[in-house]
Backbone as CSV, one residue per row, in Angstrom:
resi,resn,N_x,N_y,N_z,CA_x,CA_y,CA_z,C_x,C_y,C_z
1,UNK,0.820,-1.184,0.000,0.000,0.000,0.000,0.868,1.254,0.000
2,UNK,1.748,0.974,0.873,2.576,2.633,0.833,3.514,2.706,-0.444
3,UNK,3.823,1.663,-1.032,4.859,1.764,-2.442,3.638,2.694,-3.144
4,UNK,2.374,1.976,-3.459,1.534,2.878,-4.655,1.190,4.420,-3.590
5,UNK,1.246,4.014,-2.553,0.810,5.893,-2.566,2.394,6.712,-2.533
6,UNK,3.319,6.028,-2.142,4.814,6.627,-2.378,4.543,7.161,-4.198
7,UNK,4.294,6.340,-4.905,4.581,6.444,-6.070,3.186,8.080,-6.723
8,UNK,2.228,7.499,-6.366,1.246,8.766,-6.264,1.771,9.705,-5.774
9,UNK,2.683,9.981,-4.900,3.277,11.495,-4.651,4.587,11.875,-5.581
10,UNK,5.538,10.928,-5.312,6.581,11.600,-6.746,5.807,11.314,-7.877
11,UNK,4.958,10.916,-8.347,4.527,10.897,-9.730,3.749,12.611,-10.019
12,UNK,3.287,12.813,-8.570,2.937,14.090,-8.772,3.412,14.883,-8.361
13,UNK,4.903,15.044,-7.638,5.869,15.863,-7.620,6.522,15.981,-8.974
14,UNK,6.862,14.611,-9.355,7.705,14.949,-10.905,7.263,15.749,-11.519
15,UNK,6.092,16.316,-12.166,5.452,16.996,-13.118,5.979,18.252,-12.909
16,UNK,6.955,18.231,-11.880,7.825,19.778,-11.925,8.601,19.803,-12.814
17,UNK,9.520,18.311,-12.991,10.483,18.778,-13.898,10.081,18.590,-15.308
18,UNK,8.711,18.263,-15.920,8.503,18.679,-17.472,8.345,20.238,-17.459
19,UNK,8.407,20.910,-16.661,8.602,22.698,-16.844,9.856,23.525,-17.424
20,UNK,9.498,24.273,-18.009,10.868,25.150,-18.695,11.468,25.679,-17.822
21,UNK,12.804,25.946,-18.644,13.969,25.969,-17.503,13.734,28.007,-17.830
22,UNK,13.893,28.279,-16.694,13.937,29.925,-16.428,14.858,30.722,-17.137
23,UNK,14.613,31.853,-17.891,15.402,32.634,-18.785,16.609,33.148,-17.707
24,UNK,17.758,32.777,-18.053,18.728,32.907,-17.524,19.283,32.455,-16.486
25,UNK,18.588,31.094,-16.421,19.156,30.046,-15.324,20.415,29.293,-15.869
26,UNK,21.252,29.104,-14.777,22.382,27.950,-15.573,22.485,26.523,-14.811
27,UNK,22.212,25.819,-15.992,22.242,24.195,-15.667,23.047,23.393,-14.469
28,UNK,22.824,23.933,-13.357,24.582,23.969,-13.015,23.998,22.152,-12.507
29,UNK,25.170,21.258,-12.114,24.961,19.987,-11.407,24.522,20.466,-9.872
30,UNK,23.165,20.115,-9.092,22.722,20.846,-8.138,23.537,19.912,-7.025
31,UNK,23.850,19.679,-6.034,23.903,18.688,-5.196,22.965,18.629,-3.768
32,UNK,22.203,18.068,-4.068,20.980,18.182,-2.773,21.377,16.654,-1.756
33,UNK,21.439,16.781,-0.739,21.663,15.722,0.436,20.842,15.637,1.425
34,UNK,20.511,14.789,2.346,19.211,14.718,3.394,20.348,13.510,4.491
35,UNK,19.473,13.526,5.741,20.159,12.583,6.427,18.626,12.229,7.127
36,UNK,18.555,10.485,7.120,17.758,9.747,7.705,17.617,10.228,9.080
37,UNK,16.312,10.535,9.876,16.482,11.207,11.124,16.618,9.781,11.777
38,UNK,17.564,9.673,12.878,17.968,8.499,14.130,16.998,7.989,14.790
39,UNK,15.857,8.749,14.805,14.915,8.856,15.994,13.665,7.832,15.016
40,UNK,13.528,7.752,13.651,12.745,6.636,12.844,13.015,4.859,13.362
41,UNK,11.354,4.506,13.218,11.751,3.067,13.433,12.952,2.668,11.899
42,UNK,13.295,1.301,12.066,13.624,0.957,11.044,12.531,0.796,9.678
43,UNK,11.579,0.704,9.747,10.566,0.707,8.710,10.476,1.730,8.497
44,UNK,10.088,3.080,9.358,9.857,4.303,8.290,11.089,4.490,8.130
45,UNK,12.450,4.425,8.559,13.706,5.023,7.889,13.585,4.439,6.480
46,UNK,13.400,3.303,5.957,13.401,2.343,4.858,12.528,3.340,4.049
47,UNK,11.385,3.595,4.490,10.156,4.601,3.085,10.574,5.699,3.254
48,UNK,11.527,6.684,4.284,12.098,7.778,4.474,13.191,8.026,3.675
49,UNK,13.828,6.884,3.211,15.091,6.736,2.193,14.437,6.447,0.850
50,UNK,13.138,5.885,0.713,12.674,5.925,-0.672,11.824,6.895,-0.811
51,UNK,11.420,7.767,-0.598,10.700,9.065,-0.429,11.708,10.130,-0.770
52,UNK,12.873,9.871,-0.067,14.071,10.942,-0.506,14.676,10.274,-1.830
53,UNK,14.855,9.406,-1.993,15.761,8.991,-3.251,15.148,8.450,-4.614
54,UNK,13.590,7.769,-4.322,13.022,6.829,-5.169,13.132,5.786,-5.375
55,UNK,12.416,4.778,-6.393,12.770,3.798,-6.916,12.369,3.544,-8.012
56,UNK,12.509,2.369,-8.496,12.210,1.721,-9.810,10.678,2.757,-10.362
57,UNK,9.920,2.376,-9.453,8.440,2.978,-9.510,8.725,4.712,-9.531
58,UNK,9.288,5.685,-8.808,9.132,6.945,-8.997,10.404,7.557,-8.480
59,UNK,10.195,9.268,-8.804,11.598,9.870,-8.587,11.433,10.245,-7.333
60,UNK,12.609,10.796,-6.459,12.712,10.777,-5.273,12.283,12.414,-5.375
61,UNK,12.662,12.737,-3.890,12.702,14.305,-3.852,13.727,14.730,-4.039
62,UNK,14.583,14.179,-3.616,16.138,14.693,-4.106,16.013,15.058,-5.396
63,UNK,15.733,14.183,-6.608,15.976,14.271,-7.922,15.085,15.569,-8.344
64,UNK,13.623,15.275,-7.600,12.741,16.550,-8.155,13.370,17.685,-7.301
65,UNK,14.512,18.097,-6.456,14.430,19.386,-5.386,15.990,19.732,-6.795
66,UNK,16.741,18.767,-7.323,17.950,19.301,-8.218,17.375,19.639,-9.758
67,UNK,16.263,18.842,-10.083,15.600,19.780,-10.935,15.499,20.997,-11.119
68,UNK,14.631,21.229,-9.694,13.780,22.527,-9.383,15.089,23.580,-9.541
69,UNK,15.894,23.303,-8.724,17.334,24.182,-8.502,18.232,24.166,-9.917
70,UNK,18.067,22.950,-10.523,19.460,23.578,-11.840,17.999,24.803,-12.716
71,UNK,16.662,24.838,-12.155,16.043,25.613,-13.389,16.248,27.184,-13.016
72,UNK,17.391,27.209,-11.684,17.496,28.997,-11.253,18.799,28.884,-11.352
73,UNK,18.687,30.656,-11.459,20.455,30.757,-11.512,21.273,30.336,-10.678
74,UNK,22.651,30.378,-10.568,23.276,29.492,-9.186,22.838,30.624,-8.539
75,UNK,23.154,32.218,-8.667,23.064,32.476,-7.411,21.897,32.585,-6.400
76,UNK,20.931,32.069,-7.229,19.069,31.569,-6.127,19.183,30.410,-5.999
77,UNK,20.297,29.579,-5.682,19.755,28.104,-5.612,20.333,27.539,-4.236
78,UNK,21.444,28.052,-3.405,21.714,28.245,-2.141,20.435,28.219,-1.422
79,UNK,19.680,29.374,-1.199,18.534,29.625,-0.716,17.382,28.719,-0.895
80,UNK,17.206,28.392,-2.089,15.929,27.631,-2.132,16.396,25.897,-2.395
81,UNK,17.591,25.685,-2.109,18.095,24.262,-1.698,17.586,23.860,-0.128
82,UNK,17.828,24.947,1.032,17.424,24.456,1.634,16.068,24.638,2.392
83,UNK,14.980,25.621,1.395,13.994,25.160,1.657,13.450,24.111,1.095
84,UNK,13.921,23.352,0.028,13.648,22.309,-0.256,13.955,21.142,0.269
85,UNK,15.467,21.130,1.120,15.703,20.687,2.287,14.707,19.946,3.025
86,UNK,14.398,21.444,3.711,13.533,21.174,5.060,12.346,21.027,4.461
87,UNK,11.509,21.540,3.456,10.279,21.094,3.122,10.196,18.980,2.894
88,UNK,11.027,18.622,1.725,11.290,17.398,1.575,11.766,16.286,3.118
89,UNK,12.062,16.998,4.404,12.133,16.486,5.772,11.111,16.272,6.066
90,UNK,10.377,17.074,5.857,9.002,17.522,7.362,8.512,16.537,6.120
91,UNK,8.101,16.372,4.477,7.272,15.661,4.119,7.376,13.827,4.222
92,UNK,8.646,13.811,4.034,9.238,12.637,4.448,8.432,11.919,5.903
93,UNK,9.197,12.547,6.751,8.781,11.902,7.933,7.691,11.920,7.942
94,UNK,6.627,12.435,8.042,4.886,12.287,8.022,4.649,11.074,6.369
95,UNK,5.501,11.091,5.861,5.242,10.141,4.458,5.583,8.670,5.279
96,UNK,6.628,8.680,5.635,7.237,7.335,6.108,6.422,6.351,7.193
97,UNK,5.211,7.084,7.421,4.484,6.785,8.626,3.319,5.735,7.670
98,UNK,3.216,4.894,8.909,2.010,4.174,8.908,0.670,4.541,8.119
99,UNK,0.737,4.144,6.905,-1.012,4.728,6.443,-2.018,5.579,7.242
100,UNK,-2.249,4.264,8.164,-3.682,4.911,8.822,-2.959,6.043,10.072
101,UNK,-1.646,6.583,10.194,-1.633,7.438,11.004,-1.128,8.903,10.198
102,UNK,-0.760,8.508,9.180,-0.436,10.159,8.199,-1.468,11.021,8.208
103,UNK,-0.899,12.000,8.271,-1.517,13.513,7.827,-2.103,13.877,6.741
104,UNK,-1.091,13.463,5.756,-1.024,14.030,4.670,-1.373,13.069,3.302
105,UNK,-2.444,13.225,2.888,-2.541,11.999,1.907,-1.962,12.763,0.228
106,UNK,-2.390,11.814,-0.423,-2.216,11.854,-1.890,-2.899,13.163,-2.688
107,UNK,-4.307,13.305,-2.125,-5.047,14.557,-2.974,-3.795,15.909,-2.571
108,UNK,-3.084,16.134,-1.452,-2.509,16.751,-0.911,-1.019,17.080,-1.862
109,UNK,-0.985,15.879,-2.258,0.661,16.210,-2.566,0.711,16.372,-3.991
110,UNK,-0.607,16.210,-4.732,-0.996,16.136,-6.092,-0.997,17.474,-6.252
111,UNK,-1.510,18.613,-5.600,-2.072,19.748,-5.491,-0.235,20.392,-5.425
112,UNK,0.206,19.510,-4.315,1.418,20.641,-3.953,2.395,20.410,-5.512
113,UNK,2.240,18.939,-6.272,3.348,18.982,-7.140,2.728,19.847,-8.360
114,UNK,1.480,20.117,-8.518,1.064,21.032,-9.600,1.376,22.500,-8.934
115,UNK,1.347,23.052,-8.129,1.931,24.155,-7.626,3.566,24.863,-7.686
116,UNK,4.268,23.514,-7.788,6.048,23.717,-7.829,6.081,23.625,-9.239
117,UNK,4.613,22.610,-9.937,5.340,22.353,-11.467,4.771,24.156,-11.883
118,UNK,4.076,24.712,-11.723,3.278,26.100,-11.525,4.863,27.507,-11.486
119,UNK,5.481,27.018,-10.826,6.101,28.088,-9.854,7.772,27.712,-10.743
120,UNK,8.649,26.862,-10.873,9.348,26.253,-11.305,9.824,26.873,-12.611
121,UNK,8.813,27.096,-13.452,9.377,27.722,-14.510,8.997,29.155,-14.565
122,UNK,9.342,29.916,-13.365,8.523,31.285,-13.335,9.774,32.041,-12.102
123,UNK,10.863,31.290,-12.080,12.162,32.483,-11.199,11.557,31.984,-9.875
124,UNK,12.772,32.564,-9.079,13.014,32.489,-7.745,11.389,33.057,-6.264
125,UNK,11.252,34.158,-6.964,10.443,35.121,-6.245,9.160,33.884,-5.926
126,UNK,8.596,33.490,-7.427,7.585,32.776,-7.865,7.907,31.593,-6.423
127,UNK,9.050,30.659,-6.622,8.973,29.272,-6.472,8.857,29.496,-4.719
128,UNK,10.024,31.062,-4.339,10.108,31.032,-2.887,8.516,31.215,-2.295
129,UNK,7.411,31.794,-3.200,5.932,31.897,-2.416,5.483,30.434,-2.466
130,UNK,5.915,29.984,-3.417,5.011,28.420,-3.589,5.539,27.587,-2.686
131,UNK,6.409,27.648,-2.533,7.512,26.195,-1.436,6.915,27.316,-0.080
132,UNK,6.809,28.138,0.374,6.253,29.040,1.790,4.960,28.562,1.897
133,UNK,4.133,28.382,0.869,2.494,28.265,0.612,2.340,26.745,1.221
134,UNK,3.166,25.748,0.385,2.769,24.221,0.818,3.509,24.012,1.889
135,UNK,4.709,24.747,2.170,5.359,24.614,4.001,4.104,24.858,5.193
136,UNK,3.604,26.141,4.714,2.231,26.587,5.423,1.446,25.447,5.739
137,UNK,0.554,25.091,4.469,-0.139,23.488,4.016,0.337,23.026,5.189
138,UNK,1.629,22.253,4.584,2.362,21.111,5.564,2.022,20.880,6.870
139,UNK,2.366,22.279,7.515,2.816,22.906,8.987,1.140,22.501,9.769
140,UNK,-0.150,23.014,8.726,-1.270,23.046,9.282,-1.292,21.570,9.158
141,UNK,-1.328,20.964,8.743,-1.625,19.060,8.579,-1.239,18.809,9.745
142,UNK,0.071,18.672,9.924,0.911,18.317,11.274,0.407,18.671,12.343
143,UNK,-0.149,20.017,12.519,-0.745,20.385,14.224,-1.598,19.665,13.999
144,UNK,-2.637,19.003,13.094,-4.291,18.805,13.555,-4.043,17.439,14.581
């Protein structure tokens, strides 16, 4: 069950990177990194590492957060590396969880990957309201 809804969220995160790359962005090789939090059972560390990286079935966040970043210039991609960072954390860990105890389902992350694919080919200003907007999202899921 959690592989197909894993795959329902990068399938609808990916749709960022069929977006045009930003007038005067440079391709640069992005390098995005995450570290498994210590404090995960061994089972969610396992969907916490395929959530960040992917598999056979879909792309990770890593792959969609170096997308997002080679489509800005280097010098906006410092900055919005690590809100992609910490956004791709906080979604992770609430992803890695038990079905029936997540927050955050699928209609949710469908919405957020049409929003980055939205924002992505539209500069820095654009992507920093959209990644603030679904952090917001996020943040409210988590308290309820």
């Amino acid at each position: 069950m959690l592989h197909s809804i894993l795959f329902c969220i990068t399938a609808a995160l990916i749709v960022a990177v069929a977006a045009p790359v930003v007038a005067g962005a440079q391709a640069q090789p992005v390098k995005v990194t995450y570290t498994v939090p210590a404090e995960l059972s061994d089972q969610e560390k396992k969907w916490y590492e395929i959530f960040q990286k992917g598999n056979a079935l879909a792309v990770g966040w890593v792959s969609i957060s170096q997308d997002l970043l080679s489509r800005l210039p280097l010098s906006e991609q410092l900055e919005q590396k690590e809100r992609l960072r910490e956004l791709g954390d906080k979604i992770g860990r609430e992803w890695c969880k038990d079905n029936r105890t997540r927050k955050i389902d699928t209609t949710m992350l469908r919405q957020w990957g049409k929003e980055l694919k939205t924002a992505s080919g539209k500069g820095n200003e654009v992507l920093t309201l959209a990644l603030n907007s679904i952090d917001q999202k996020v943040e409210r899921q988590l308290a309820k």
